[in-house]
Structure formats: structure tokens, C-alpha cells
KEKE-3310 file (N, C-alpha, C; in steps of 0.2 Angstrom, whole numbers, plus 5000, padded with zeros to 4 digits):
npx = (5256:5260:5271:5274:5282:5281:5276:5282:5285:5294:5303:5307:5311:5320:5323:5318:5305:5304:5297:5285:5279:5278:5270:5257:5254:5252:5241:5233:5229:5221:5209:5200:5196:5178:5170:5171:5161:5148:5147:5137:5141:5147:5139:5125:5112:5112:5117:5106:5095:5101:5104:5116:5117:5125:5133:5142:5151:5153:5163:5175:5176:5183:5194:5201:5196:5193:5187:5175:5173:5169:5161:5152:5150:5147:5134:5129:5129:5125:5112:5110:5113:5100:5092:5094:5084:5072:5078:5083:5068:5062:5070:5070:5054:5041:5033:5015:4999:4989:5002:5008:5020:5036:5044:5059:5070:5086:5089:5080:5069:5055:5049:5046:5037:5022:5015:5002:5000:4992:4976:4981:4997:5004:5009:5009:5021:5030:5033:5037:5025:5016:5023:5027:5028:5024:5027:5041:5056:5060:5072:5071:5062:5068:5078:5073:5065:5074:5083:5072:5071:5083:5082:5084:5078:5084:5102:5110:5102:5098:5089:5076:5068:5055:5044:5031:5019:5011:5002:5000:5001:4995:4988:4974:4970:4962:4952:4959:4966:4972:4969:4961:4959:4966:4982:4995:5010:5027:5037:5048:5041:5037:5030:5029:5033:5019:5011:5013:5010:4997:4994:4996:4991:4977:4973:4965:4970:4972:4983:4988:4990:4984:4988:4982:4985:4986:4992:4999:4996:5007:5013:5003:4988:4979:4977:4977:4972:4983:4985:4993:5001:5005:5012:5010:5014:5028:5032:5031:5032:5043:5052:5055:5066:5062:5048:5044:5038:5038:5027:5013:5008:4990:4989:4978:4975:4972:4969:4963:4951:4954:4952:4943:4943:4930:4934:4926:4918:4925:4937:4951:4951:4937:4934:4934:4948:4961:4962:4979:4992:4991:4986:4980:4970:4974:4981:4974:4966:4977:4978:4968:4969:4970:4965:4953:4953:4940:4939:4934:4946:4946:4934:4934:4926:4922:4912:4904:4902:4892:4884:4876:4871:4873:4886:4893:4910:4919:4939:4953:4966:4979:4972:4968:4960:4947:4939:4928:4924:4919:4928:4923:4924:4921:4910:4918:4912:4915)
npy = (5034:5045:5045:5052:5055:5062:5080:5090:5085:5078:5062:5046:5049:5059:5076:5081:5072:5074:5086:5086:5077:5084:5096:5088:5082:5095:5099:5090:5093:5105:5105:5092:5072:5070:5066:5047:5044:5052:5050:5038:5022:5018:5028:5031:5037:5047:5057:5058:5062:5072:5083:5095:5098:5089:5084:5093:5092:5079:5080:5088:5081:5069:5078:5079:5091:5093:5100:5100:5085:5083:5089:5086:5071:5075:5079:5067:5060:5065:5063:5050:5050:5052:5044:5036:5036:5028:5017:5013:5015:5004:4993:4993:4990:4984:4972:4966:4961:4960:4967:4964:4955:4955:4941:4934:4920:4918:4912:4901:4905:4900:4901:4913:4925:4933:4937:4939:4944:4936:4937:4932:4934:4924:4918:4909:4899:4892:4876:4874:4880:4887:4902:4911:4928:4938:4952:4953:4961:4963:4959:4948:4939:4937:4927:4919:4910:4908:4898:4889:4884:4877:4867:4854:4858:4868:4872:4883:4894:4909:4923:4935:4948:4961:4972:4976:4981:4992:4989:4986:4996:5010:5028:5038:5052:5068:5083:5098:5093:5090:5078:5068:5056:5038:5035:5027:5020:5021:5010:5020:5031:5051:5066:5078:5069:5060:5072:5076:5063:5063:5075:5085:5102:5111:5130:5134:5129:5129:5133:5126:5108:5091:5077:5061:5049:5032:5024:5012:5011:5015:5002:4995:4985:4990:5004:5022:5038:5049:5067:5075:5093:5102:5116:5121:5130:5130:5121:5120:5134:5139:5129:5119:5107:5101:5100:5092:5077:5061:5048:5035:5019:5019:5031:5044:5060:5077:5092:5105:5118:5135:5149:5165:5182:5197:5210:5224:5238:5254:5248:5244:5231:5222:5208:5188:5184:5175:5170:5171:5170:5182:5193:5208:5223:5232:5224:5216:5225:5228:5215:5215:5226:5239:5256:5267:5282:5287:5283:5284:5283:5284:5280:5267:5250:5236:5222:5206:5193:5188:5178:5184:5189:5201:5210:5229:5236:5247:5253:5249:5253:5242:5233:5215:5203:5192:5176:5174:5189:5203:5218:5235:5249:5265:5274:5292:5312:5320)
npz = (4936:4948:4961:4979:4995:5003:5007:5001:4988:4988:4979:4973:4960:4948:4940:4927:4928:4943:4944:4936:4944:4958:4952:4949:4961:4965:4959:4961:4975:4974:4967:4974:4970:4970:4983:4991:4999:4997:4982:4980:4988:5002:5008:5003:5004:5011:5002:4995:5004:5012:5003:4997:5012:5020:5010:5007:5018:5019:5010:5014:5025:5022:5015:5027:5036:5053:5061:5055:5055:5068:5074:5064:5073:5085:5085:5080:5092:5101:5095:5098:5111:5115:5115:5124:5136:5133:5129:5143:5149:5144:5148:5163:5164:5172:5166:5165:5163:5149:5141:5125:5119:5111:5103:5096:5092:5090:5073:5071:5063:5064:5076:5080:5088:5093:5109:5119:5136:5146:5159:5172:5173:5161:5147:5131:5123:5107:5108:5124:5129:5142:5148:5165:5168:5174:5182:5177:5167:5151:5148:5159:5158:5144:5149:5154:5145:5140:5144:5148:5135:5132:5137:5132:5120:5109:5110:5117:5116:5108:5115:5110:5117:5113:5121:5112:5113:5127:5139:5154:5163:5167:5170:5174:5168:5168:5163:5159:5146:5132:5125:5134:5147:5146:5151:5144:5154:5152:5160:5170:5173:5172:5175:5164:5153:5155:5152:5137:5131:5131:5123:5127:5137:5136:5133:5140:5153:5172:5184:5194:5197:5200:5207:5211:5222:5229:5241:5252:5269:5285:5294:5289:5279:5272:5262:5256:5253:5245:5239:5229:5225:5211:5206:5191:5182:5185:5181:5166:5162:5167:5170:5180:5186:5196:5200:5190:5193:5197:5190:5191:5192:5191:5196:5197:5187:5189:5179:5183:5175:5172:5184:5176:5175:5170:5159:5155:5146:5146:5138:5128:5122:5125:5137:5141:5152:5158:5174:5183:5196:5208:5200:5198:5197:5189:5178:5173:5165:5158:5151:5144:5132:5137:5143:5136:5128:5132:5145:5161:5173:5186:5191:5191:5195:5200:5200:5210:5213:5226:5240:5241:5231:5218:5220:5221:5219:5224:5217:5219:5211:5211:5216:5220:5209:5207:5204:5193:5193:5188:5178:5178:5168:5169:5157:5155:5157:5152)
capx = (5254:5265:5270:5278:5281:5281:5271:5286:5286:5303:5300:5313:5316:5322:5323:5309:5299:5301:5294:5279:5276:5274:5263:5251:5250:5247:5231:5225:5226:5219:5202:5201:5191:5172:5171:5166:5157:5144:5144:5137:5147:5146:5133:5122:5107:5112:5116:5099:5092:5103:5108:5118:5120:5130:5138:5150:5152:5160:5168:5178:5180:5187:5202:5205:5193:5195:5183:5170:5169:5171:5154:5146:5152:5144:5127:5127:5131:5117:5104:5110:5111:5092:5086:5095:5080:5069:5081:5082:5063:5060:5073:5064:5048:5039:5028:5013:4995:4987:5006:5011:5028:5038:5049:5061:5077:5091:5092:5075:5061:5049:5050:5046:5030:5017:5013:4999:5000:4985:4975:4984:5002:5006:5012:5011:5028:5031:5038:5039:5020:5015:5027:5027:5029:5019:5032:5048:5057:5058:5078:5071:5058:5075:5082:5067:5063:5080:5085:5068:5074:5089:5084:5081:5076:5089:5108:5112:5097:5098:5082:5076:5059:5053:5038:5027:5011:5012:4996:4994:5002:4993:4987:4968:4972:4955:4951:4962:4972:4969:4967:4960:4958:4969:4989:4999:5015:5032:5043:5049:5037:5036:5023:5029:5031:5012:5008:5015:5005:4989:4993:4997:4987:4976:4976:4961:4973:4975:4991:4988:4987:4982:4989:4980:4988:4983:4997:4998:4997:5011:5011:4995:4987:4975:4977:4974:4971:4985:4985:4999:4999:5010:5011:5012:5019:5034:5036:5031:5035:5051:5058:5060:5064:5058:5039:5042:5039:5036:5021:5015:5003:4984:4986:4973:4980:4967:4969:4956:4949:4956:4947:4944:4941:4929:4934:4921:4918:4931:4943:4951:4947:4934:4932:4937:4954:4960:4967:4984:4996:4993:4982:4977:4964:4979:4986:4970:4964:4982:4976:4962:4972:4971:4961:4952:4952:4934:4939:4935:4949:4946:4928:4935:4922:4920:4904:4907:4897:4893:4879:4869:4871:4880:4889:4898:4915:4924:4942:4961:4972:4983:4968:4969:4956:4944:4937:4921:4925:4917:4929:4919:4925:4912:4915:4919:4908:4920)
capy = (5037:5048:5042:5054:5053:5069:5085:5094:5082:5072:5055:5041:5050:5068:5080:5083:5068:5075:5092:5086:5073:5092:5096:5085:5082:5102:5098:5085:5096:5111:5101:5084:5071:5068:5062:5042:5044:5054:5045:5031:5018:5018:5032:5035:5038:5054:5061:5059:5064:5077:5084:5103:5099:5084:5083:5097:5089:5074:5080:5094:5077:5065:5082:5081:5095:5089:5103:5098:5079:5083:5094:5081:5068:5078:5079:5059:5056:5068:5060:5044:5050:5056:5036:5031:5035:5026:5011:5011:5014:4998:4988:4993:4991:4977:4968:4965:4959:4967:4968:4963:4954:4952:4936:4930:4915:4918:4907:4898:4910:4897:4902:4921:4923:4939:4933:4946:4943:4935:4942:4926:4935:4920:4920:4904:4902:4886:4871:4875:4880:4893:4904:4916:4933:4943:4957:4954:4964:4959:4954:4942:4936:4933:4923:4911:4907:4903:4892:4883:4880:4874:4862:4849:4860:4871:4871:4890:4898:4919:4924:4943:4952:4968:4975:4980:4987:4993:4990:4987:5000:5016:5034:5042:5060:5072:5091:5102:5089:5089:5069:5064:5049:5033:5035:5021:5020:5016:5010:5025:5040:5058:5072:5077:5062:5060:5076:5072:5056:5065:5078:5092:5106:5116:5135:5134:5125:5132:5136:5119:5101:5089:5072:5058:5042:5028:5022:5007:5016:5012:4994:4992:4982:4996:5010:5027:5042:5055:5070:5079:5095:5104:5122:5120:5137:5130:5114:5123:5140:5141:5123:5119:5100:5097:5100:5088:5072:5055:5045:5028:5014:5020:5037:5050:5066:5081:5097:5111:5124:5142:5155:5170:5188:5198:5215:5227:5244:5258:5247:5242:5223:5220:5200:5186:5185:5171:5173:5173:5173:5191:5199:5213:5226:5237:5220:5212:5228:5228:5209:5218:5232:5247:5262:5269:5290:5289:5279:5285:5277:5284:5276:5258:5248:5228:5218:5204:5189:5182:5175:5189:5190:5204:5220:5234:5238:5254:5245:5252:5247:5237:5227:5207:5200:5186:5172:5177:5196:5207:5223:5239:5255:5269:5283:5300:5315:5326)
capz = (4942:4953:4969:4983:4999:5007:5003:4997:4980:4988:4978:4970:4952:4950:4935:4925:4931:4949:4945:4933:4950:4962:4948:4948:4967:4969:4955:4965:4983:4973:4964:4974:4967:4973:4990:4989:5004:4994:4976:4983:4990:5010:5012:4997:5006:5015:4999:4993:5010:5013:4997:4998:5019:5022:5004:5006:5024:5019:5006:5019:5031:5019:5015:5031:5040:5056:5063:5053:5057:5075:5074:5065:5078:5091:5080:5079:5099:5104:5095:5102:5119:5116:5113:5129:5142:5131:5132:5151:5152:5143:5154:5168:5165:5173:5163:5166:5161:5141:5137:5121:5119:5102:5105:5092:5093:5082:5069:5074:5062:5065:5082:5081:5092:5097:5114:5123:5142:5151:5166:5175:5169:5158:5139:5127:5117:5106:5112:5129:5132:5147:5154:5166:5166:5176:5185:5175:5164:5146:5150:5164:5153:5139:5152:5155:5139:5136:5151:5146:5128:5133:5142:5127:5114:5108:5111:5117:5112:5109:5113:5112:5120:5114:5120:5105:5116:5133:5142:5159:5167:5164:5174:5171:5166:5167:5165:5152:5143:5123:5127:5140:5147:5149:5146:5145:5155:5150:5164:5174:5169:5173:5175:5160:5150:5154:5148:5131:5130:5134:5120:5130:5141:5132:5133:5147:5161:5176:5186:5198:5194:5206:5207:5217:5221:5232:5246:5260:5277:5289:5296:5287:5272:5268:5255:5256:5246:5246:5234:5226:5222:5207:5202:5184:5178:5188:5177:5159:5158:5169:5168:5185:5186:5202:5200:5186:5198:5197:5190:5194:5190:5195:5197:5192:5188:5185:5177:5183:5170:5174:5182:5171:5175:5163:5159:5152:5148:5140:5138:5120:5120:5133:5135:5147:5154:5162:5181:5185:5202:5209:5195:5199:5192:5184:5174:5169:5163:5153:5148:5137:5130:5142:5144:5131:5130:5135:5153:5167:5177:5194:5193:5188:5198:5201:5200:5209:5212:5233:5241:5244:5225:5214:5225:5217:5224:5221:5217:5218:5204:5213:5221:5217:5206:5209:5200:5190:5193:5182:5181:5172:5167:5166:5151:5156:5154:5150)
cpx = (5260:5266:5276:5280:5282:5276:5278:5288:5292:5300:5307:5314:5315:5321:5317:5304:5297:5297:5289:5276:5273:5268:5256:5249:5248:5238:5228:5223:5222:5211:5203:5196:5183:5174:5167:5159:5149:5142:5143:5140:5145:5142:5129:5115:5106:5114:5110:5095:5092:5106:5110:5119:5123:5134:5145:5152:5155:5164:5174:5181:5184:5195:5205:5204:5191:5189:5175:5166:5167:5162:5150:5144:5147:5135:5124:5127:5127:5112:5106:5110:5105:5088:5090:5089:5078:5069:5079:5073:5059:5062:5071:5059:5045:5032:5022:5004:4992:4994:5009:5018:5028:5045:5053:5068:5081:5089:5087:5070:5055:5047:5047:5039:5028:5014:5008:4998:4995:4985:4978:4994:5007:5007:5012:5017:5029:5038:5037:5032:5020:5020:5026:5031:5029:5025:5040:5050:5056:5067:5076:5069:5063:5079:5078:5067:5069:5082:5079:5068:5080:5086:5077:5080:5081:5095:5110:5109:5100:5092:5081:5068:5059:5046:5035:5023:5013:5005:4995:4998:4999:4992:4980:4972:4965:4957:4954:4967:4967:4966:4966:4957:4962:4976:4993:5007:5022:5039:5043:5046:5038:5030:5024:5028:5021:5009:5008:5010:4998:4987:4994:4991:4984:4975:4969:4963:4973:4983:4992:4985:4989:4982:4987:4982:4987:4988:4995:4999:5003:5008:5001:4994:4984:4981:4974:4975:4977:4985:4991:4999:5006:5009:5014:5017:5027:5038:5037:5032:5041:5053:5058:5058:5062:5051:5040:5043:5034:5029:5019:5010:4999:4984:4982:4976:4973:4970:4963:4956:4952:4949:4947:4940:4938:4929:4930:4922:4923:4938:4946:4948:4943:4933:4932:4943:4957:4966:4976:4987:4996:4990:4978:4974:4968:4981:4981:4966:4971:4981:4973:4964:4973:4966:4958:4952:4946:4935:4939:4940:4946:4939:4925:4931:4922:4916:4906:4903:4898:4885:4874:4867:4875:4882:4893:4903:4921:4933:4947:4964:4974:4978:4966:4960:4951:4938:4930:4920:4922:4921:4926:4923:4923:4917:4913:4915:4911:4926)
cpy = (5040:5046:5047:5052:5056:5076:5090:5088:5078:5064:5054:5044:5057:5070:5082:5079:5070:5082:5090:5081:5080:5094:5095:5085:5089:5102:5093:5088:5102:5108:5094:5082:5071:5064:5052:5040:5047:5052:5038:5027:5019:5023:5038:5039:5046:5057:5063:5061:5072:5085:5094:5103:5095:5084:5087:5093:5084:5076:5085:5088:5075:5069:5081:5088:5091:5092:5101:5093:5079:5088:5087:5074:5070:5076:5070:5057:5059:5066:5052:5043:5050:5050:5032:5032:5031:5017:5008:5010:5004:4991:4988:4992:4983:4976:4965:4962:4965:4968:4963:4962:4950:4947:4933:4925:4917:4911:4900:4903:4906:4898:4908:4920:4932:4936:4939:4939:4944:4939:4936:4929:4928:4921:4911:4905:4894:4882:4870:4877:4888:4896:4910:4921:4939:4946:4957:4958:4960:4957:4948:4938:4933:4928:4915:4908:4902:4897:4885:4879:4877:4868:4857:4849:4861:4873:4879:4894:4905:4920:4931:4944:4958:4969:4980:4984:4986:4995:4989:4991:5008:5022:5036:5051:5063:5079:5095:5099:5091:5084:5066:5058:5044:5034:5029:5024:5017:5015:5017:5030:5045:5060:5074:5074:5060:5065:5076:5068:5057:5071:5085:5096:5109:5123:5137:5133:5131:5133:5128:5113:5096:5081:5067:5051:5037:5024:5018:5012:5009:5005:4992:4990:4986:5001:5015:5035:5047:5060:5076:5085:5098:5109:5122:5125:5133:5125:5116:5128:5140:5134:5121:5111:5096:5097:5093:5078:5067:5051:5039:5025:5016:5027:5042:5057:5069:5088:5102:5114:5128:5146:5159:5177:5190:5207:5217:5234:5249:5253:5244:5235:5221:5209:5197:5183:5179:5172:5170:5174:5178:5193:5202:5216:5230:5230:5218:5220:5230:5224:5214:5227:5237:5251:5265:5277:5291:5288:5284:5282:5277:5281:5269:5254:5237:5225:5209:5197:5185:5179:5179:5192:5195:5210:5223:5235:5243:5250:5253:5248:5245:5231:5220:5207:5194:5182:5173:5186:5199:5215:5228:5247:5258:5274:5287:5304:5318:5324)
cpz = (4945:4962:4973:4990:5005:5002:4999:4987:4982:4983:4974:4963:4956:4942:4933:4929:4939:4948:4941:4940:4953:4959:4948:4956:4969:4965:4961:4972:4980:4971:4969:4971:4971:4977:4988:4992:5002:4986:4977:4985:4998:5012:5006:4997:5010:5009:4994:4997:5012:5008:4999:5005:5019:5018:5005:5014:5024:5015:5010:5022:5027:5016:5020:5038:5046:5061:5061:5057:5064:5075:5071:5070:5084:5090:5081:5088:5102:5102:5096:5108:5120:5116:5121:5135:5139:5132:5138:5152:5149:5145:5158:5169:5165:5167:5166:5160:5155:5138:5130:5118:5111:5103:5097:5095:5088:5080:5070:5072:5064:5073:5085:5084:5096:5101:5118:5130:5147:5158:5172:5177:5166:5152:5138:5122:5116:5108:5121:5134:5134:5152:5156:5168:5169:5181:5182:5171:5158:5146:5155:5162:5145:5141:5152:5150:5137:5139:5148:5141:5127:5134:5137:5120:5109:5111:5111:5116:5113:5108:5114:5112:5119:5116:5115:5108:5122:5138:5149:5163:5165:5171:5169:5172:5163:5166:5158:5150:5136:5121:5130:5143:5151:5145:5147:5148:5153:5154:5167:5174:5174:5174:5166:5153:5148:5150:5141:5129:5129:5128:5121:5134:5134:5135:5140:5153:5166:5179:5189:5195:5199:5206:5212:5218:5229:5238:5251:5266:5283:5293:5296:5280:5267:5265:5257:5253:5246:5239:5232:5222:5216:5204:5194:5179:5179:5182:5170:5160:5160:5170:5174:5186:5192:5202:5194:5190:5193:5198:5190:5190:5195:5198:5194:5193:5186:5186:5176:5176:5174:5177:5179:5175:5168:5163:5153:5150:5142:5141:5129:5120:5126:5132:5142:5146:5158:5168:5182:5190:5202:5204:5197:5195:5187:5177:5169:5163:5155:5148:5140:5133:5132:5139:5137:5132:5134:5142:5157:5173:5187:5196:5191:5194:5196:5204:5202:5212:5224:5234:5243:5238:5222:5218:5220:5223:5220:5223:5217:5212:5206:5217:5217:5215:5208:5204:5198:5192:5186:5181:5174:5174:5163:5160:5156:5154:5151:5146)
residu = (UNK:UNK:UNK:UNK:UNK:UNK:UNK:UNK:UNK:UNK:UNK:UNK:UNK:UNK:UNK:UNK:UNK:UNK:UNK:UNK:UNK:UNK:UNK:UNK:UNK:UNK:UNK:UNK:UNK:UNK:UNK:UNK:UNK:UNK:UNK:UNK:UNK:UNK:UNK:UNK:UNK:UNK:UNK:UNK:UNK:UNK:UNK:UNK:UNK:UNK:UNK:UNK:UNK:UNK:UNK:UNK:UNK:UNK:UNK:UNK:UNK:UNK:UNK:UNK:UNK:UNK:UNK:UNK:UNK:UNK:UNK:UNK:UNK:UNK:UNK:UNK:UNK:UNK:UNK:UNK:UNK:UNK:UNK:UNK:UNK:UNK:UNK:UNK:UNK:UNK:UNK:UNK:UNK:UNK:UNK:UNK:UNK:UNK:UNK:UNK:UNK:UNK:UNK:UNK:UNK:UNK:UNK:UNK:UNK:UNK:UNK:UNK:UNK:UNK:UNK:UNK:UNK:UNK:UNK:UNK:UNK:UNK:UNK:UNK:UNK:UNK:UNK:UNK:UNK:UNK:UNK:UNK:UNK:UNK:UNK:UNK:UNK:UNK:UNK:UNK:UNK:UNK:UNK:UNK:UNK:UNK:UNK:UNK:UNK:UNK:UNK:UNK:UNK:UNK:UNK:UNK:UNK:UNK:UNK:UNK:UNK:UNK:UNK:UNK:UNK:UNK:UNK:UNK:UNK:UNK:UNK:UNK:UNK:UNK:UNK:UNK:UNK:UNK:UNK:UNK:UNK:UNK:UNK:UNK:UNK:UNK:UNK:UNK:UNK:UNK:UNK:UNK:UNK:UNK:UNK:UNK:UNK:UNK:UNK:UNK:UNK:UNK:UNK:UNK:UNK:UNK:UNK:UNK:UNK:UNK:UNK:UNK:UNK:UNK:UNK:UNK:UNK:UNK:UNK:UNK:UNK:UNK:UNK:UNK:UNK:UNK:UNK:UNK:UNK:UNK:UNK:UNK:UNK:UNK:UNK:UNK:UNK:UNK:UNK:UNK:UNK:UNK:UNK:UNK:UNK:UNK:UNK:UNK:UNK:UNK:UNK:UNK:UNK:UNK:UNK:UNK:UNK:UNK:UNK:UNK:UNK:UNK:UNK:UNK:UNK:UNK:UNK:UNK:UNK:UNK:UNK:UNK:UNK:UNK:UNK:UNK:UNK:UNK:UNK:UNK:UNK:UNK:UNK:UNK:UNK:UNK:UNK:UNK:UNK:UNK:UNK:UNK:UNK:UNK:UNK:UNK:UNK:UNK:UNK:UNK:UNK:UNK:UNK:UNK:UNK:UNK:UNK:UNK:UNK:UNK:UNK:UNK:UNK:UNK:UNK:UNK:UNK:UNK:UNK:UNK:UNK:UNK:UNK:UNK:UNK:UNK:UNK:UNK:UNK:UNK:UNK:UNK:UNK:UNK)
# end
């Protein structure tokens, strides 16, 4: 083996043996050998996972690309930032009745216990019986259990609660969800969040979603109904974090159907369109491809449904739309 001790090849012999020493260390910076990090040894799994992305990746780090590791470093501390809500919402989250807790003790598997939590909020856990639960987190509930097996059973216990099912905190979700129904809440939720859980809107929603949630009245024990509105465009198409508010236990969220205009007549795609902030007769007519050659535009007309039943109304192109609108454009004679 050659041994140096600087990049210029200085080491403790000279003459030939130091010049075939320089030698060898330029072969070995010029080809190094396979990374270990990649032929199994500490990380065999990413290169069978990852094979042709990661590979050259350590093998760059382990030379000493400093750039590299630093990018993948970056890569590893974002998807670990992205499981911290999750964390917190499961610190948080009170417990309560239907929930299913997964309890184990170190070093104590006889011990390990799926407990679901009575409509009383109680849990059975051996040795120690009925303990309650109802409103804690699952650290307060790590605490109780352990205090309780201390005291006779076990000497220091380490006890740990995960909630496996999350059932009694929920929101009914109606109207244009993909899922509608009952979503379970987990610790802190969103509008968002909920939406997720529900499967998303589908392509019939409206603009408005309509949150209704049940509140004590000042120095009083009653409850009463308030309703929360949220212009949705606001929170999905443009991002804006504030319509993205805060969901609770017991709220019903509904999601209207859209209006829809129906354009007809010379137009390329005649159909129904669904209404829009400000749509007007020029936009929806855009909606369904525009004007055909035949169109008579100047005698665009709208059928339009009231209580005296259906009126015709000679229309401006900039004049707004209305739900259940029929807008027709006559052919041209000429």
C-alpha cells in the first residue's frame, strides 16, 4: 500500500518508490473505487429503489461533492418537515369516544393493547383495569397509564399511545364533494384538509361553500346556529390562505351545485355552461366557441325563465347572465 500525506505525493520514502506512490494516488483520484454507500453495506435499499438517481449521487458525495450532498440534504429535511403537521395534529388531538388507541410498554409485549374508547370515555388496559381518557391527548393518556403502573406494577414504565382510528371527532360534508358524507377529523383541521378527506369537489361546484356551525350565545348555555361563508375560487384556484379556515367537531359544511347558462343557436359548441363572477353574454357565448359565420350577432337574444313564465330579452354583450338563462343566436339571412 502507499501511504501519503499530502496531495502533492510528499510521503516518508523518495526516489522511485516516491514517484510510483504519486502514481497510484492520481489512478485512484482519476477511477475511484465503487461507493460502499451503494454496494450494499449502509444503504442497499436505495440502490435497488433508486437505481441511475441516487447511485451517481453518493458516489459524487463519498469524492467529496459537497454541492450534491447539500441538495440532497435539502430533499431529506423537506420531506421531514412535511410529516411535522401530522405530528402536531396528533399531539393535539383530544380524544375522545369511538377512538381507537394503540398502547404498547417497553419491554412489557404482553402488554401491548388495542383499546377502543367507550361512549363513557373509558379504555380497559391490563393490570390496571378502567382508565379514563375522555378529552386527553394521547401524551396525557402516556402519562396516566404510566403513573398508574408505577404504582406497584412496573418500575419506570415507558408507555407509548398512538391513535390507530380516529372517530369521534368528525364534520358532515353535503352537495358537490366526490365523498360525501362523514369525515373524520384529526386534531386541528382546515377547510382544506376536509376537502381532501371528502375526495375533493367535483367539476359541478359552485363558487360559494357554506359552513354551518353551532356556538354558545354570550352568557348563555344555549347554542345557536351561525353560518360561515367561503368564496372557494379564493381558496382553490388562487391560493389564498385566509378563506382556508378553521374546521371543528359538528360542523356541516355544504357545497351548492353551480348555476349553468345554456347557450344555443349559431354558435360552435352550443351546450350548458356553468355561471361564473360577472359572466356575461359575450364570455359565455366565448364559453361555447364563438360565433358561427351564420350568427346573426346583433340579434343575440335571451329566454329567460320568471314567474310569468319565459320572456324574450333583446340583450347587449356586456349584459351579465342569469341562472337558468337560455342565450340564442338567430342565423342571418344574408
Amino acid at each position: 500500500m502507499c501511504t501519503t500525506f499530502d496531495r502533492m505525493g510528499i510521503s516518508i520514502m523518495s526516489g522511485t518508490m516516491k514517484h510510483t506512490c504519486l502514481k497510484e494516488t492520481q489512478r485512484i483520484n482519476k477511477n475511484p473505487p465503487p461507493s460502499p454507500f451503494v454496494k450494499g453495506g449502509l444503504f442497499p435499499s436505495i440502490k435497488r429503489g433508486f437505481r441511475g438517481v441516487y447511485s451517481p449521487l453518493w458516489q459524487r458525495g463519498v469524492r467529496g461533492d459537497f454541492k450534491v450532498n447539500t441538495i440532497f440534504l435539502q430533499m431529506v429535511f423537506i420531506f421531514l418537515f412535511s410529516l411535522i403537521p401530522f405530528t402536531l395534529n396528533a399531539q393535539e388531538y383530544m380524544i375522545g369516544e369511538g377512538d381507537l388507541l394503540r398502547i404498547t410498554v417497553y419491554d412489557n409485549p404482553d402488554l401491548a393493547t388495542d383499546a377502543r374508547v367507550s361512549g363513557d370515555g373509558k379504555i380497559t388496559f391490563p393490570l390496571i383495569g378502567e382508565v379514563e381518557v375522555n378529552g386527553l391527548t394521547a401524551i396525557d393518556v402516556e402519562k396516566r397509564i404510566a403513573k398508574l403502573l408505577q404504582d406497584g406494577y412496573i418500575k419506570r414504565p415507558q408507555v407509548a399511545v398512538f391513535i390507530a382510528e380516529y372517530k369521534s371527532k368528525k364534520v358532515t360534508v353535503l352537495g358537490e364533494f366526490a365523498k360525501p358524507g362523514l369525515v373524520e377529523l384529526r386534531g386541528s383541521s382546515t377547510l382544506m384538509e376536509v376537502i381532501s378527506g371528502a375526495g375533493g369537489i367535483t367539476v359541478n361546484a359552485g363558487e360559494m361553500l357554506y359552513i354551518q356551525r353551532k356556538i354558545l350565545k354570550p352568557e348563555s348555555s344555549s347554542k345557536e346556529d351561525v353560518t360561515i361563508t367561503v368564496e372557494l375560487t379564493r381558496l382553490v384556484e388562487k391560493g389564498d390562505v385566509t378563506a382556508n379556515v378553521a374546521v371543528f367537531d359538528g360542523d356541516s359544511i355544504y357545497l351548492p351545485r353551480a348555476a349553468f347558462v345554456y347557450v344555443n343557436g349559431e354558435v360552435k359548441t352550443a351546450g350548458a355552461y356553468k355561471i361564473t363572477k360577472g359572466l356575461t353574454v359575450l364570455r359565455a357565448i366565448t364559453l361555447a366557441g364563438g360565433f358561427t359565420p351564420k350568427a346573426w350577432q346583433g340579434r343575440t337574444k335571451i329566454i329567460r325563465k320568471t314567474e310569468k313564465g319565459e320572456v324574450e330579452i333583446r340583450t347587449k354583450m356586456d349584459d351579465l347572465v342569469m341562472p337558468d338563462d337560455i342565450v340564442f343566436v338567430p342565423e342571418s339571412f344574408f
